[in-house]
Structures are given as structure tokens and as C-alpha cells.
C-alpha positions in Angstrom: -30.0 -28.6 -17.2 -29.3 -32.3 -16.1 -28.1 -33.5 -12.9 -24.3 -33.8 -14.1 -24.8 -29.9 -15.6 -25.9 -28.5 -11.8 -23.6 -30.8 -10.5 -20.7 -29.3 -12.4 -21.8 -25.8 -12.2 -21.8 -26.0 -8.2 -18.6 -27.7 -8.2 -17.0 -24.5 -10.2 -18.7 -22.4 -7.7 -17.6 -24.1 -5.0 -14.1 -24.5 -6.5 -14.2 -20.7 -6.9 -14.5 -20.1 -3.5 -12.3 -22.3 -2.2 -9.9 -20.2 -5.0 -11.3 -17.2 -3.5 -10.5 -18.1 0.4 -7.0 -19.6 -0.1 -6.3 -16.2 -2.4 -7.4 -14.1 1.3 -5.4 -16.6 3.2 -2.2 -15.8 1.5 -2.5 -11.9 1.4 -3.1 -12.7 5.4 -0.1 -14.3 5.5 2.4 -12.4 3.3 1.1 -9.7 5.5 2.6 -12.0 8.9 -0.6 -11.6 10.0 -1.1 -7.6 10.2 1.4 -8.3 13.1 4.8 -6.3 13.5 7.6 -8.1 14.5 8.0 -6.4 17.9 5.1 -7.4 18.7 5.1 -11.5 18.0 4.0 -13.0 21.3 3.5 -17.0 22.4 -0.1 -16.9 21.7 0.3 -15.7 17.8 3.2 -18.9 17.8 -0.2 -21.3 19.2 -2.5 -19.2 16.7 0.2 -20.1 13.9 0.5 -23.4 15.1 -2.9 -24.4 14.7 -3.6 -22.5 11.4 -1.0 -24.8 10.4 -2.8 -28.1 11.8 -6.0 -27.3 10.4 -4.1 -26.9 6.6 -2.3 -30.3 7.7 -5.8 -31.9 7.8 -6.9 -30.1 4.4 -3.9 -31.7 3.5 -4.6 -35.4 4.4 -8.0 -34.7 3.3 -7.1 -34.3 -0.6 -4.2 -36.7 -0.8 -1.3 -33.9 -0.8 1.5 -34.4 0.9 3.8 -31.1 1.9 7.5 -31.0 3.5 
């Protein structure tokens, strides 16, 4: 196996997991969280918040751009 072969097998592996994570992240947050409504407070709004900053910066990272 040459360079560019490991190099593109670790890169589908990688890619995988990053698949695999963003798959977790989603049933998370379909789920709101495993948190009922009644019981929403301020600090799951700053917990929210920032889950959302640190996607922003994913964001920015790749080149997407998201409304």
C-alpha cells in the first residue's frame, strides 16, 4: 500500500466517524436532549447555545455557510 492508499483509507475512516458522531448528534437532538419540556431551564438555553457555537465554528471551518 502507497502513501496516497493509507492516506485514503484513513481519510474514509476518519470520514466514517465523523458520519458516525454527527448520526449520535442528531438522535440527541431529535430526542431535545432526553429533556422534557417542563423541565427546560436557563442553563440547557446556555448548554444549547454553545452546542450551537461550536457547530458554527465547524461551520466556518469547512466553508459552509447555514441560515
Amino acid at each position: 500500500m502507497n502513501n496516497n492508499e493509507r492516506a485514503l483509507h484513513t481519510f474514509i475512516g476518519e470520514t466514517n466517524t465523523a458520519h458516525d458522531r454527527l448520526t449520535a448528534l442528531l438522535a440527541h437532538i431529535d430526542d431535545h436532549s432526553g429533556i422534557a419540556p417542563e423541565d427546560v431551564t436557563w442553563g440547557h438555553v446556555g448548554s444549547s447555545t454553545h452546542v450551537n457555537e461550536l457547530l458554527g465554528e465547524i461551520m466556518e471551518f469547512l466553508g459552509l455557510h447555514c441560515e
